[in-house]
N, C-alpha and C positions, 0 to 999 in steps of 0.2 A: 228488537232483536229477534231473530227467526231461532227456529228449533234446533238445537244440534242431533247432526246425524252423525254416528261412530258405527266405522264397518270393524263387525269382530272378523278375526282371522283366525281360521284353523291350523293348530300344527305349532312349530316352533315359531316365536316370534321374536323382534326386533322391540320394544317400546320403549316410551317418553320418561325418563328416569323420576319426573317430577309427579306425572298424573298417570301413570303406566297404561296410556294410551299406547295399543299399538299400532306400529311403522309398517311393517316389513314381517314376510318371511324369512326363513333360512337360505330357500330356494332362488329368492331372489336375490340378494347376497351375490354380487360380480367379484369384487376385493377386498380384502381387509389392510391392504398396502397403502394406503394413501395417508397424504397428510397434509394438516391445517394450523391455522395459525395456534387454537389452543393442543394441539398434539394430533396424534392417530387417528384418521376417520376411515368410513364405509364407504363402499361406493354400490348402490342398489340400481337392479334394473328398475322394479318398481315399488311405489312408495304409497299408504294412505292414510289419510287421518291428518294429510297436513294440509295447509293452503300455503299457497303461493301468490309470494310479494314482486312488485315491478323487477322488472328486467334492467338491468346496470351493464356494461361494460367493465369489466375487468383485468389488469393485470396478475395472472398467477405461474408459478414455476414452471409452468409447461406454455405459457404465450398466453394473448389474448382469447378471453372468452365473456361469454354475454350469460351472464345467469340470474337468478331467481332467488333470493331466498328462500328458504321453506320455514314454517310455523308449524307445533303443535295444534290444531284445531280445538280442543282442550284447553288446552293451560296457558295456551301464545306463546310459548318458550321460542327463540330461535334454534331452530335444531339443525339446521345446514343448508343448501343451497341443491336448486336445479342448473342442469346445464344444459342452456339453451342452443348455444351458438359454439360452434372452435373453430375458433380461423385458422388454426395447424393441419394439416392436411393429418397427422400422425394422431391427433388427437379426435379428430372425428370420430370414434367409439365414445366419446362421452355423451354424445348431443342426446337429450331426453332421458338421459341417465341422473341421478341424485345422489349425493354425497351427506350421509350425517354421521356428525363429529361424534365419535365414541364415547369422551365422557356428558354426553349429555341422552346416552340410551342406556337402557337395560339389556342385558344379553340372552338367550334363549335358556340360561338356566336359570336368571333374575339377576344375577349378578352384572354390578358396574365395569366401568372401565379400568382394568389395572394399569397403574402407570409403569409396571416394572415389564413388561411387555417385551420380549425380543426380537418380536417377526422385523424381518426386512422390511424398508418403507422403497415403495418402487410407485409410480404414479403420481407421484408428489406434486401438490398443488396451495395454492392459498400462499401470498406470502407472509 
């Protein structure tokens, strides 16, 4: 097994609730509207610290799409998915964008995901 490389990131972050590797900045940060099978997720412009699994064909609440999962690089947690492909014309802002699931990061103050949460869900994906 090869050496692991972890990019640190300056500023506010996004991380791995498990190994608090981090995700994401704040600035990349597109929505907090979406959502998945276990509740509330993210949808980031970009994402590091993860690796990415085969590409699958999907059925989700907004139509077919081709995505990825994503990994913790760290820990292997499954932490959400990339979007490869959207066969919706409407949904074509997602393509090469990434999605990870809220309770599975840490938020830029440390704090988890709260389930009592009242934002609107607009975006809605994953059945």
């Amino acid at each position: 097994m090869g050496r692991l490389f972890v990019i640190d990131l300056q500023g506010e972050t996004y991380s791995c609730k498990h190994c608090h590797t981090p995700f994401a900045l704040t600035d990349d940060l597109i929505s907090k509207s979406f959502h998945c099978k276990h509740g509330r997720a993210y949808l980031f412009e970009n994402v590091v610290n993860v690796t990415v699994g085969e590409m699958e064909h999907r059925i989700m609440m907004t139509g077919w799409h081709t995505v990825a999962d994503i990994f913790c690089v760290s820990c292997g947690s499954l932490v959400g998915w990339k979007y490869e492909i959207a066969y919706e014309k409407s949904q074509k802002y997602k393509e090469g964008k990434f999605i990870i699931e809220r309770f599975k990061v840490l938020g830029p103050d440390g704090g988890g995901y709260d389930m009592n949460e009242d934002e609107p869900m607009i975006g809605s994906d994953e059945e």
